[in-house]
C-alpha positions, 0 to 999 in steps of 0.5 A: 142635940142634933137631929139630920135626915139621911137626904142631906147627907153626903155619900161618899164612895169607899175606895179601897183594896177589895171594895166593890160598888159601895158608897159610905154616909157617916150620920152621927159622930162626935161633930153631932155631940157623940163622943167617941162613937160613929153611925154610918150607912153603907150602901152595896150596889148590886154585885158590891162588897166590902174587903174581907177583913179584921180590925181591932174595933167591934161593929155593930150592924143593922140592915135596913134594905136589901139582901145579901151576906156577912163573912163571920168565922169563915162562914156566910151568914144570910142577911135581910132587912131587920137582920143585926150582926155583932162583930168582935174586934179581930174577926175577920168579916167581910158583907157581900150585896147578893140581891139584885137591889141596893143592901144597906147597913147601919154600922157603929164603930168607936171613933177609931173604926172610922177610917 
């Protein structure tokens, strides 16, 4: 059993090609007892995006503040908080923080997504 808040989770800066402004906080995985799985929370500054990209692994995304867009079979698909997306593995998928505050997303990814 674990049970963490979000406050006393490091935030960790992505700092990779294409990555603009976003800062990663893994909150659940197998060091809290879920095998082959991770939860994490990306926060988008303002102006900031993830690499537009594919993988071989689905994601699994919830919207917890903010607005902004997700890329998903080449077309800009708006997003709010509450809105949800499920992206296959292999498709190519990119999020973008359009709004002039913070846009954060849970995404849960197998083991192997979270690189």
């Amino acid at each position: 059993m674990y049970v963490g808040n979000i406050k006393n989770i490091p935030s960790v800066k992505v700092d990779a090609p294409g990555v603009v402004n976003a800062v990663k906080q893994t909150l659940i995985g197998p060091e809290h007892g879920w095998e082959g799985w991770v939860m994490r929370l990306f926060t988008l500054g303002t102006g900031g995006n993830t690499p537009k990209h594919s993988h071989p692994w689905p994601h699994i995304n919830y919207v917890v503040c903010g607005e902004g867009t997700v890329l998903m079979d080449g077309k800009e698909q708006p997003l709010t908080a509450g809105s949800v997306a499920y992206i296959p593995g292999g498709a190519e998928h990119q999020f973008k923080n359009t709004g002039e505050n913070e846009l954060a997303f849970i995404c849960i990814v197998p083991e192997e997504g979270d690189i």
